[in-house]
C-alpha positions in Angstrom: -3.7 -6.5 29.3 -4.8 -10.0 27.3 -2.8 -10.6 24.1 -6.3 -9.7 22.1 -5.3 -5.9 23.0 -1.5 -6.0 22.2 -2.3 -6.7 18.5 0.6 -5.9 16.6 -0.1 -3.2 13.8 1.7 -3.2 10.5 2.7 0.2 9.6 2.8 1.5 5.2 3.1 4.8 3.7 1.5 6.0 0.7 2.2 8.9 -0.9 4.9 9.8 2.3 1.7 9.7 4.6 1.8 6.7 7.1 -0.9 4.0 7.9 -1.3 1.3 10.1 -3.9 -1.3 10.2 -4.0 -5.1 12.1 -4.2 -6.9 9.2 -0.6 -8.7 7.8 -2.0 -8.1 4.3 -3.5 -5.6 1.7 -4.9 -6.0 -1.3 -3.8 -2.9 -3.7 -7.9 -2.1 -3.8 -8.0 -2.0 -0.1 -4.7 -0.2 0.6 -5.9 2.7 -1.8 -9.2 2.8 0.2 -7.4 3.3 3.4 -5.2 6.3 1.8 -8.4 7.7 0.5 -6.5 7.5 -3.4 -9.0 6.9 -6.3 -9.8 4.1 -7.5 -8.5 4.4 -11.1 -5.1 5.6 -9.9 -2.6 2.9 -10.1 -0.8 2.2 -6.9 3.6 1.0 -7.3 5.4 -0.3 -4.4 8.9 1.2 -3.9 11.3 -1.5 -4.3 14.7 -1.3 -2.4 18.0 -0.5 -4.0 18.1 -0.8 -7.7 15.3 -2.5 -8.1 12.4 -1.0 -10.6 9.1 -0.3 -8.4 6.1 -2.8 -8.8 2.6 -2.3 -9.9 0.4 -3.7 -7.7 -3.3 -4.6 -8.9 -6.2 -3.9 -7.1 -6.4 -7.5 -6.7 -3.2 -8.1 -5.6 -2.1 -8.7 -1.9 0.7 -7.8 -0.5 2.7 -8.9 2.8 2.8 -6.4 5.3 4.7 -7.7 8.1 8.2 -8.1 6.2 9.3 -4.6 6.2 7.6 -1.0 6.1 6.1 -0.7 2.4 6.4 2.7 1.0 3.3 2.7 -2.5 2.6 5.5 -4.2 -0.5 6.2 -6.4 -0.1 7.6 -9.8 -3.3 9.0 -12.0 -4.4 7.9 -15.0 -2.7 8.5 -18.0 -3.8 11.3 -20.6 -2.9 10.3 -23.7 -4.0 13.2 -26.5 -5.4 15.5 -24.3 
């Protein structure tokens, strides 16, 4: 087998549900569309320990090849509804 078939996939979880693609980095737009979450839902990455969780922007990329990344998607708030 040639090293262009043992390509190393980086594995993240949305919502509990696991993903894996080739790439070493997502963009928060592109890691939605993978997860099938829509697109005005705001995506947070799970920090460890006490850490508070981070939202990530559509535009935003983020490494993939440190550590597994656990996101989850929230909807939009409904203020006065």
């Amino acid at each position: 087998m040639t090293e262009e078939h043992k390509q190393k996939l980086n594995h993240f979880f949305v919502d509990a549900k696991k993903y894996e693609t080739a790439q070493t980095a997502l963009t928060g737009a592109e890691i939605k569309a993978i997860a099938g979450v829509a697109a005005n839902y705001q995506l947070f990455l799970e920090e460890e320990g006490d850490k508070p969780d981070k939202a990530i922007g559509d535009g935003e990329a983020v490494d993939l090849t440190e550590r597994v990344k656990h996101f989850f998607a929230v909807p939009p708030a409904t203020f006065g509804a």
